[in-house]
N, C-alpha and C positions, 0 to 999 in steps of 0.2 A: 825515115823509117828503117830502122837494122834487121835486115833480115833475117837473122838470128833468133834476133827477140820474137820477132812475128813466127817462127817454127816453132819456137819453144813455149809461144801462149797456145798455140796450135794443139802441140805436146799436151799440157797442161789440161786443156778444155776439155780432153780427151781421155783424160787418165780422170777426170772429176765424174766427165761422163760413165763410166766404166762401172765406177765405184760409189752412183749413184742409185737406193733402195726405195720403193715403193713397196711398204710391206700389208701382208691382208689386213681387211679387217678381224680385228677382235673379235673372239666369242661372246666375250660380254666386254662390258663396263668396267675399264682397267682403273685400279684405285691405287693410293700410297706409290709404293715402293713398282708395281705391278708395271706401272709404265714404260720405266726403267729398266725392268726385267725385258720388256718386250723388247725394248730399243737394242737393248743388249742382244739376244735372241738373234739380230739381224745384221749386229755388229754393224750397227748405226752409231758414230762417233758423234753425228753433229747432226742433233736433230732438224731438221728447217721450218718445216711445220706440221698440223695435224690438220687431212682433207674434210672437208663435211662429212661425207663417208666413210669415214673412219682410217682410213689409210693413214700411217705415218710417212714420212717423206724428209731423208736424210742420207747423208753420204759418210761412207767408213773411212775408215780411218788415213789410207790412200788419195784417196781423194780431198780428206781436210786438206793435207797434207799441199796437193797440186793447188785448190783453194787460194794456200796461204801462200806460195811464191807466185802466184798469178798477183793478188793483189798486191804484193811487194813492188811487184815489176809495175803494176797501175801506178799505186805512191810516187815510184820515182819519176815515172812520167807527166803525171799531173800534181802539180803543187798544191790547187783547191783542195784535193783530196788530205794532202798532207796536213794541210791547213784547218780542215774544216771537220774530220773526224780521227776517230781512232784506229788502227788496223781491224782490229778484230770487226768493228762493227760496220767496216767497209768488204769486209768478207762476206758479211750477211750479205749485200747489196750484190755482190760480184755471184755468190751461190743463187739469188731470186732468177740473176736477169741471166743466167746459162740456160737455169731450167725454161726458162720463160721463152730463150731463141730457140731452144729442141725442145720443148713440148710435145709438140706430136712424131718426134724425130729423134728419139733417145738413143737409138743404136747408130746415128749417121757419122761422119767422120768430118771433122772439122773443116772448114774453109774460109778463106783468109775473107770472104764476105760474113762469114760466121761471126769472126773475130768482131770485125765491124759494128756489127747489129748486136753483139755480147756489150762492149764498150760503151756504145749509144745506149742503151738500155740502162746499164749502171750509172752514166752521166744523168741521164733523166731520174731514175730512182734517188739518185743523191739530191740533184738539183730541188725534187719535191719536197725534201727533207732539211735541204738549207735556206730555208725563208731569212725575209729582214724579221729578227725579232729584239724585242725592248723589253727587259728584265726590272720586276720592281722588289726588291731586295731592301728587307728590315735591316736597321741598323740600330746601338746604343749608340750616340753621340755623347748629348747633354739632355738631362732628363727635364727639358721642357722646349716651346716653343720657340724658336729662332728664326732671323729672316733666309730665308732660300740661299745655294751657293752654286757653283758649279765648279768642277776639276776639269777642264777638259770636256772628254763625252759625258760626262757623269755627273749629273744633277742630283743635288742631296735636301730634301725639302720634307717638315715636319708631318705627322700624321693629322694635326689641326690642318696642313696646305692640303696632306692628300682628300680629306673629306670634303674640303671646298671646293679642288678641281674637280676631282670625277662628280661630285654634286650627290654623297652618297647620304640617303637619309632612309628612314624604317618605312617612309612612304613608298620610296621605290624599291620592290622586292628583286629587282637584277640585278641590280647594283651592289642590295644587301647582299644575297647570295652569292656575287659572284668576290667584292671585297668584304664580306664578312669575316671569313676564317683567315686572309691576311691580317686584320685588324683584331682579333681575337687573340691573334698567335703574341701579333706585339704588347697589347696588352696584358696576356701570361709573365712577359719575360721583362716587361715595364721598357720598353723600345719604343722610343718616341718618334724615329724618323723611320727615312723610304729615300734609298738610292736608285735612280733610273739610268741605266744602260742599255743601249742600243747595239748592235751586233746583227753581223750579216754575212752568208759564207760558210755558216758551221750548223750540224746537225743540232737536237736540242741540249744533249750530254755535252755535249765541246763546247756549245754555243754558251751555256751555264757558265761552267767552269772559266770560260774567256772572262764573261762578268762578273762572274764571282772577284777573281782575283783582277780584273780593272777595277772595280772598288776598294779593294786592298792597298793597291797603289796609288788611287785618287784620296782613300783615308791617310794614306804619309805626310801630304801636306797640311791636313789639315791636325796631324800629330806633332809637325813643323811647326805650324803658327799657335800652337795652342800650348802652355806650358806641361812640361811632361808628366808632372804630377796626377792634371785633371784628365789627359790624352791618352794615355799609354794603353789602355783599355778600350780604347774606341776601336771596337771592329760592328763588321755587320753580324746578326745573329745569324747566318748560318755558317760562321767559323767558330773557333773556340771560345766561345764567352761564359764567363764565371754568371751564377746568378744576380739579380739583382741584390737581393739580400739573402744574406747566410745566416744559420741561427745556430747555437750553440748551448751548450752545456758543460761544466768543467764541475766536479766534484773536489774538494779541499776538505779536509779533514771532517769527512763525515758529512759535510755541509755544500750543496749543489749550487750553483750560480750560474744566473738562465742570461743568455743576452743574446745580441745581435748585431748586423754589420753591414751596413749600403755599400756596395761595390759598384755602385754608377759610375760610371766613365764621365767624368763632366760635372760631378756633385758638387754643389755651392759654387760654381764658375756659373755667373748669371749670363744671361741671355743677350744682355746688353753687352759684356764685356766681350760674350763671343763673336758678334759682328763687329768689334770693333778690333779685335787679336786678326778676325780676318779681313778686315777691309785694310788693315796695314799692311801683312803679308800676301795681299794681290799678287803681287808680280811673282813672289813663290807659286801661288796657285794656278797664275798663265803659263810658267814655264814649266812645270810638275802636268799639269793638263797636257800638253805636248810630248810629253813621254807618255800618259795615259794613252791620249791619242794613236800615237806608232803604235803602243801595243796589242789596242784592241782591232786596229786596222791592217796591222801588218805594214804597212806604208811611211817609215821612219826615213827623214834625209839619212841620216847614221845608223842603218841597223844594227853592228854590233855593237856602239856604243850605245846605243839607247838599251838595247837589248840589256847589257853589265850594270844600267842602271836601274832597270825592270829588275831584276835579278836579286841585284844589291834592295830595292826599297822594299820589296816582300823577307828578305832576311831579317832587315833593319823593323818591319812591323812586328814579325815573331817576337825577335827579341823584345821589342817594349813589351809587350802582353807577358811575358813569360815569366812565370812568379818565383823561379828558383833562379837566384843571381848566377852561378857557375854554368850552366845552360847558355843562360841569356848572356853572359860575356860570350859566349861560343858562339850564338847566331851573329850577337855585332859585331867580332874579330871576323867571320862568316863574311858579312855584308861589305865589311871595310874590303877583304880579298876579292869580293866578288867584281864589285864597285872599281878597283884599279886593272883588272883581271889578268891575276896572277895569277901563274900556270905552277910555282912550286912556292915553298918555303924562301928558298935563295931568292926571286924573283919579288915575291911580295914585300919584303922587307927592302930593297930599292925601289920599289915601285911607291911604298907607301914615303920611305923617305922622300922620292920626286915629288907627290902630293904635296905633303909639308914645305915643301920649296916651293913650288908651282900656287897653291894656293893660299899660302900663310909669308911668304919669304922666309921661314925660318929654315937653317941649317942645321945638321946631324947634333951638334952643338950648342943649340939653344935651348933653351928653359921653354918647357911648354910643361900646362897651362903658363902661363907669364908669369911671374915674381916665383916658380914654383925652386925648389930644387932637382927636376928633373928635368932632364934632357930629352929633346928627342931620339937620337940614337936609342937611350933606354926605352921610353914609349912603347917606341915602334918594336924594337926587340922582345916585349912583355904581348904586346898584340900579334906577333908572330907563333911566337911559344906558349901562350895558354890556350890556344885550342886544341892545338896539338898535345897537349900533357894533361888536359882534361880529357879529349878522343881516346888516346892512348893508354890511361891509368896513370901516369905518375904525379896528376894531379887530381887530388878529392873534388865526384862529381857532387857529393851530399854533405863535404863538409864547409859551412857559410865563411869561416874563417880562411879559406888553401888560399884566396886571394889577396887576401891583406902581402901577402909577399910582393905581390907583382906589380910591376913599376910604371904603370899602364893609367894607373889612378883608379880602378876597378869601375864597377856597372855608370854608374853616373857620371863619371865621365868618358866614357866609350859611347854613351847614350849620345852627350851632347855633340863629340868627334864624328858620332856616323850620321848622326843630324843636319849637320855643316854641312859636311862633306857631299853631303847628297843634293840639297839646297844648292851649294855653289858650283857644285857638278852641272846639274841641272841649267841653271841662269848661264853659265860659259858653253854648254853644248849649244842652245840657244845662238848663240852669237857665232861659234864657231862655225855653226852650218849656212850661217851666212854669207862665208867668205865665200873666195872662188876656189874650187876642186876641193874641198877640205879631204883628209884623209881619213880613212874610218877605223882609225887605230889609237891606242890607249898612248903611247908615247909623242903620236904630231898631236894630240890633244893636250896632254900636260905640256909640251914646250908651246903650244899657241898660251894656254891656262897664264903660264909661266911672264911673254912677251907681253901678253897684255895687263901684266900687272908691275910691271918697271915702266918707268915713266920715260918717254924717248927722249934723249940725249941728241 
């Protein structure tokens, strides 16, 4: 305990104290803008809540203020915290549980038992708010039934599984009521499956957003095993998804012509061939599941290198989804830097050269793709520089053609390079955290990458 710190939350309680409003009640019935008016009136910055009795109850602008480095100073001491919600909405918790230790004591002056029972209070109020919770989250895969999978924590199983499990029929009105309007929604948007994640630790906004995006990374491999054509669109519906069908209109000389367009992730890839695209790429999906894992748990043998690959597969998803090629080169040049974690320009372009060594044996020198006339040296040099001169202006973000220059072999093949890359990253971290002491760094990884793919001598 720093005794410093302990003054200064002292400091802090006290100056929140100060600048702590209980204002009358109203004459009447505050409407619109009126409420605000009053808040204002009292030079209440942060409203906290409104009493039965009409009382508002918030602290000016001083006091957010003491609020906001009280909880700072919480963050840094507890990592749950950091973990498990956002600042702002760990202030609410910190502002409840002040008022709640001085209650009937608002003019008292802080003491180091205050502190105490301020803390505990906030640990409790958090603690009630971070439950085990299991998110079930619509997805567009393939637009029909297929057999169940799992990534990791993240089971992906059809809307035909989900009405069998839960046992959901018009007979039973809980069930209908309570999966009705998720079954509804998927049917609006023609989303055949249901991704389940579990999470634990994080209030319900963190806890979301954890799953949300552990879905995101458990759909990469199944973007890996599935050819990118019918995959690159597979996200769950509450990220960016185009509609099912689009409908259109185009006029030609006086004369209108109606049509339309299925943008299904998965269209005419049957059902049969997707359990069998997955049941080959197993071993992708156990070791992809294991990055999922770390990330919804926090608890990775290799933090940061799990972390640069968490990082890199949510780039590498954007990219597939993203319907303008110059963009989408930018997220998977994006993902490639992320993925090797290059700190500049100078750094990535050795780093992605090690890569090409380490996991292909090819040198600066060699033809890549194979029989191509391009080198890697060039590659690598075109996936350093076109995001940068797309970021920058000196390359056209809207015109489809600025790419044909670059030496890179444009979107489809960047797609399948950060595909690999991710794939064989994944399967080698795998094994690398196997050894003994492995290091948790991007360069004893590529030279282990490297040793284990020369045959011993």
């Amino acid at each position: 305990m720093n005794p410093s710190t302990e003054a200064r939350k002292r400091d802090l309680v006290k100056s929140a104290l100060q600048n702590f409003i209980i204002t009358p009640v109203p004459d009447a019935m505050l409407v619109n803008d009126q409420a605000q008016q009053w808040l204002k009136k009292y030079e209440i910055a942060f409203a906290m809540d409104w009493l039965p009795t009409g009382e508002a109850r918030g602290f000016k602008q001083s006091g957010v203020n003491a609020l906001i480095e009280l909880t700072s100073i919480l963050r840094k001491e507890e990592p749950t915290y950091r973990r498990g919600t956002r600042p702002e909405r760990l202030a609410v918790h910190v502002a409840h549980s002040i008022v709640a230790v001085f209650k009937n004591c608002l003019a008292s002056i802080p003491t180091p038992d205050n502190i105490v029972a301020i803390e505990k209070e906030v640990r409790q109020s958090f603690a009630a708010k971070a439950v085990t919770c299991t998110h079930c989250i619509p997805c567009r895969i393939i637009p029909e039934h297929a057999s169940s999978f799992s990534v990791g924590p993240v089971e992906f199983y059809s809307q035909e599984d989900l009405i069998k499990r839960e046992n959901i029929s018009k007979g039973d009105p809980l069930k209908e009521m309570s999966y009705g309007p998720l079954l509804e929604f998927m049917q609006s948007q023609s989303a055949y499956w249901v991704a389940d994640v579990t999470v634990d630790g994080f209030d319900d906004v963190s806890g979301l957003e954890r799953a949300n995006i552990g879905i995101d990374l458990a759909l990469i491999a199944v973007q890996i095993a599935i050819p990118p054509y019918y995959s690159r669109c597979m996200a769950r519906l509450t990220d960016r998804t185009l509609p099912s069908t689009i409908g259109s209109v185009t006029k030609v000389g006086g004369n209108a012509r109606f049509g339309s367009q299925r943008c299904d992730p998965g269209l005419g890839f049957s059902a049969g061939a997707f359990d069998q695209f997955l049941s080959r790429s197993a071993p992708i999906l156990v070791s992809i599941g294991n990055r999922v894992r770390g990330f919804i748990t926090d608890n990775a043998v290799l933090p940061k290198l799990d972390q640069s690959w968490s990082d890199a597969a949510y780039w590498l998803h954007e990219g597939l989804t993203e319907p303008l090629d110059t963009v989408a080169v930018t997220k998977l040049e994006t993902a490639i830097e992320v993925l090797l974690s290059a700190a500049s320009s100078k750094n990535s372009g050795s780093r992605l050269e090690d890569a090409f060594s380490s996991f292909y044996g090819l040198s600066p020198e060699c033809s890549y793709p194979s029989g191509s006339n391009r080198k890697v040296k060039h590659v690598v040099k075109a996936i350093v520089e076109s995001r940068s001169r797309i970021l920058h202006g000196t390359l056209s973000t809207l015109t489809a053609d600025s790419l044909a220059t670059d030496n890179h072999g444009g979107r489809r093949m960047l797609e399948f390079l950060c595909m690999d890359l991710l794939a064989a990253f994944s399967l080698k971290l795998d094994a690398y955290a196997l050894i003994t002491a492995p290091k948790d760094d991007i360069k004893d990884f590529l030279q282990f990458v490297s040793a284990e793919r020369k045959p011993a001598t």
